[in-house]
C-alpha positions as CSV (number, residue, x, y, z in Angstrom):
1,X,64.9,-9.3,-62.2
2,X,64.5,-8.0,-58.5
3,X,61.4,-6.2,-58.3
4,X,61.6,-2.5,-57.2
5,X,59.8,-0.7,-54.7
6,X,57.3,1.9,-55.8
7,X,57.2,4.1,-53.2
8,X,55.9,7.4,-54.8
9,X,52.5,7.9,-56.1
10,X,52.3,10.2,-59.1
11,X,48.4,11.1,-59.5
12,X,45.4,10.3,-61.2
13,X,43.8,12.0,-64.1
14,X,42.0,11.5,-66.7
15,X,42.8,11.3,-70.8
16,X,39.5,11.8,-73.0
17,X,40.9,12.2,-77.2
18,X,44.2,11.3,-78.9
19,X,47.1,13.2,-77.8
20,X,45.7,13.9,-74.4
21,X,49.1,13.3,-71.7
22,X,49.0,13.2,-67.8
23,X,48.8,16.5,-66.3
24,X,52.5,18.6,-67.5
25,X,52.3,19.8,-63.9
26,X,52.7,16.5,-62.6
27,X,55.5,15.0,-64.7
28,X,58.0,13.4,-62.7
29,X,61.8,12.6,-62.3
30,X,61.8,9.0,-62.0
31,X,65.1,7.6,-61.6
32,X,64.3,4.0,-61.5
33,X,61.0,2.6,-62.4
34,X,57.2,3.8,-63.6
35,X,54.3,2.6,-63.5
36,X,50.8,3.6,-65.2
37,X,47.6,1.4,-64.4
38,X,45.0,2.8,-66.5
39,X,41.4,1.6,-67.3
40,X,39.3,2.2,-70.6
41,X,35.7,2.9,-70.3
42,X,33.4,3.3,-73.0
43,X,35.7,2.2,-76.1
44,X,34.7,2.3,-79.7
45,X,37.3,-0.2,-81.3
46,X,40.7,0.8,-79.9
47,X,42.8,2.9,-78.3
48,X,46.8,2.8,-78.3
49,X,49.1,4.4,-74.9
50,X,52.3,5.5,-74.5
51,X,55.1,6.1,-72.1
52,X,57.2,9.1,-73.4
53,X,59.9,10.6,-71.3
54,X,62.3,13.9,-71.8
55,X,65.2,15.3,-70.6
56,X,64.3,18.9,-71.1
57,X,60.4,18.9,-70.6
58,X,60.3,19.9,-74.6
59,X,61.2,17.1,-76.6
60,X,59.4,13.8,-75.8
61,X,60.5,10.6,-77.1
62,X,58.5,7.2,-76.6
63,X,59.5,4.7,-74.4
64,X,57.0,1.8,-74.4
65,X,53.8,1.5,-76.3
66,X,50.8,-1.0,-75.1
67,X,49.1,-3.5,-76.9
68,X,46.4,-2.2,-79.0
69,X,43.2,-2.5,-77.0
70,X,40.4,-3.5,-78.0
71,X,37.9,-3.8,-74.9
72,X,37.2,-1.9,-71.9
73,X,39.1,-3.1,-68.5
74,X,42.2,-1.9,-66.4
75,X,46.0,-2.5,-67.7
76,X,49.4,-1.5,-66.8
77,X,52.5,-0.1,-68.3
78,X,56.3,-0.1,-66.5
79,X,59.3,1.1,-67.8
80,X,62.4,0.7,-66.1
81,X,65.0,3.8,-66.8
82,X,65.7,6.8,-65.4
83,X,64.3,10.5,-67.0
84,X,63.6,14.2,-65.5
85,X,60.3,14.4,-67.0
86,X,58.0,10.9,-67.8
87,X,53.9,11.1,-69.1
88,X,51.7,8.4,-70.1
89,X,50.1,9.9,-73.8
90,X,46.6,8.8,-75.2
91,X,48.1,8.0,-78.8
92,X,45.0,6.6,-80.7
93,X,41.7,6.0,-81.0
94,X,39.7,3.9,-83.8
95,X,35.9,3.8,-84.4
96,X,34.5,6.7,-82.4
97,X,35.9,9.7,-80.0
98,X,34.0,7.8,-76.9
99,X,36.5,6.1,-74.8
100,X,37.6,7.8,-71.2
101,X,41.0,6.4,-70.3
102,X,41.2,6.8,-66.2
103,X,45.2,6.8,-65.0
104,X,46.9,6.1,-62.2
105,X,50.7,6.6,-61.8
106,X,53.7,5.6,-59.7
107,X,57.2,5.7,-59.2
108,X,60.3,4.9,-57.8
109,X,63.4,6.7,-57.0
């Protein structure tokens, strides 16, 4: 698989509980490729992610999930498709309400 330029950088923000999304201001149309880095600080047990995307900025479906973490450090999450509207979504958290989850986002078109 070629590997595609990401020339467009989304924005940072920050996601602090469960159900916390990047910023609905900032959602993108990404025709071609996404990608999240994101680093957990101050984690309890776990916390899951998700990339979720819409075609009408109301109903969100999800698209990729992460790997349950279970430490703090940076990760990523791609997806490779094409929506009008794409967020990265703080899905759960286990053992405490602590962790910060710092994101940065990118994208291709």
């Amino acid at each position: 698989m070629a590997n595609l330029p990401l020339n467009k950088k989304l924005y940072s923000t920050t996601l602090v509980a469960p159900n916390d999304t990047t910023n609905t201001e900032k959602r993108l149309l990404c025709e071609r490729q996404v990608l999240f880095v994101y680093t957990v600080a101050a984690i309890d047990t776990n916390v899951v992610l998700a990339i979720r995307v819409s075609f009408d900025g109301t109903n969100w479906g999800t698209v990729a999930t992460s790997a349950t973490h279970t430490a703090n450090g940076t990760f990523a999450l791609t997806w490779l498709g094409g929506a009008p509207y794409v967020d990265l979504t703080f899905v759960s958290e286990a053992g405490g309400t602590a962790a910060v989850i710092t994101v940065q986002g990118s994208y291709s078109d």
